[in-house]
C-alpha positions in Angstrom: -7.8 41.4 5.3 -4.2 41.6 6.2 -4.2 45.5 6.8 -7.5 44.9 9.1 -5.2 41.9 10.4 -2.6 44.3 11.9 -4.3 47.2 13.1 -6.1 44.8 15.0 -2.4 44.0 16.5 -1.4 47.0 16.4 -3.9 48.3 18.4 -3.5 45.6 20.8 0.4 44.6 21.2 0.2 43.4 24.8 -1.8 40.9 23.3 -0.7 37.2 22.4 -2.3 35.0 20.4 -1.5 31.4 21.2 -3.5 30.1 18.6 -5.2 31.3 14.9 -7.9 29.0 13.7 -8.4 29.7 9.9 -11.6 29.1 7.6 -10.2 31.0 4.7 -9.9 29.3 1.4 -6.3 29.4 1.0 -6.3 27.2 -2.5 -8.8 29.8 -4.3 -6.3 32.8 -2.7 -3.6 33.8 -5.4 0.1 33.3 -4.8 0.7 37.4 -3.0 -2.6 37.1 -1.1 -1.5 33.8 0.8 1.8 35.1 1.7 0.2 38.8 3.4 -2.3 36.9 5.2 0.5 34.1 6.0 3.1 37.0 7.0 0.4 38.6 9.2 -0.8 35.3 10.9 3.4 34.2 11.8 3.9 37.4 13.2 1.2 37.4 15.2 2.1 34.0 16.8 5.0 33.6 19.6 7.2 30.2 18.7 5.5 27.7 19.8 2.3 29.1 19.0 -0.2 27.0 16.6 -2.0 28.0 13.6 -5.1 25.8 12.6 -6.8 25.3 9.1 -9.0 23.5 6.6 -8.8 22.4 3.6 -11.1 20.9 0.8 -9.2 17.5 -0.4 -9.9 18.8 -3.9 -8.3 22.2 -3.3 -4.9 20.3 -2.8 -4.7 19.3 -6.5 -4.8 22.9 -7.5 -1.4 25.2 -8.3 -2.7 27.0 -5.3 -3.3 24.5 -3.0 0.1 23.0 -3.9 1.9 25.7 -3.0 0.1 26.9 -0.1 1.0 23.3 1.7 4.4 24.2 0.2 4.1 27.8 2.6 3.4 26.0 5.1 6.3 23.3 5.5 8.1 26.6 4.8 7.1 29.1 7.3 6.6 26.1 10.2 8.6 23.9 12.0 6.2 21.2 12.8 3.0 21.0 10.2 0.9 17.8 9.8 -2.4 16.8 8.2 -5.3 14.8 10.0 -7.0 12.2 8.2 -9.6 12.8 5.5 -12.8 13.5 6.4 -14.4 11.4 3.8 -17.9 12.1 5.6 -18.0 15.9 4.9 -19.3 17.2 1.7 -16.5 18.0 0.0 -13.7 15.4 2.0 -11.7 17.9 4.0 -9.0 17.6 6.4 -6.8 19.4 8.9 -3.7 21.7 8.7 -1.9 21.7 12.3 1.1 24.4 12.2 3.6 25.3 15.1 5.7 28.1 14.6 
């Protein structure tokens, strides 16, 4: 993913991506796996710029999950969480991320 990631940049520098909206299941990813796609996503954004994700409430118990929230708070200034979405099967909120 992250190697298609940059030759997609790569081939288009003038490019800038204001926004990344993310489906991935970051809690299932391992530890080196969310920190390439993570790398490739921040240096793709311009400060200011906003990365967008899911995640499954129950993926935020697991080691993974943990630290991916951790990676976040880390690699963003600003990152908050919208309020469960009790009515989706599984309850799942939103990651909102500025660089």
């Amino acid at each position: 993913f992250t190697r298609l990631a940059r030759l997609v940049l790569n081939s288009w520098p003038h490019v800038i991506l204001d926004v990344i909206l993310s489906g991935l299941p970051w809690a299932s990813f391992p530890d080196h796996l969310q920190e390439e796609i993570l790398a490739a996503i921040l240096e793709a954004l311009p400060d200011g710029g906003y990365f967008t994700t899911f995640a499954y409430l129950q993926g935020t118990w697991l080691p993974t999950g943990i630290k991916f929230k951790h990676r976040l708070e880390k690699y963003f200034s600003h990152v908050e969480k919208s309020k469960i979405v009790w009515c989706n099967i599984p309850p799942a909120f939103v990651y909102r991320c500025r660089k």
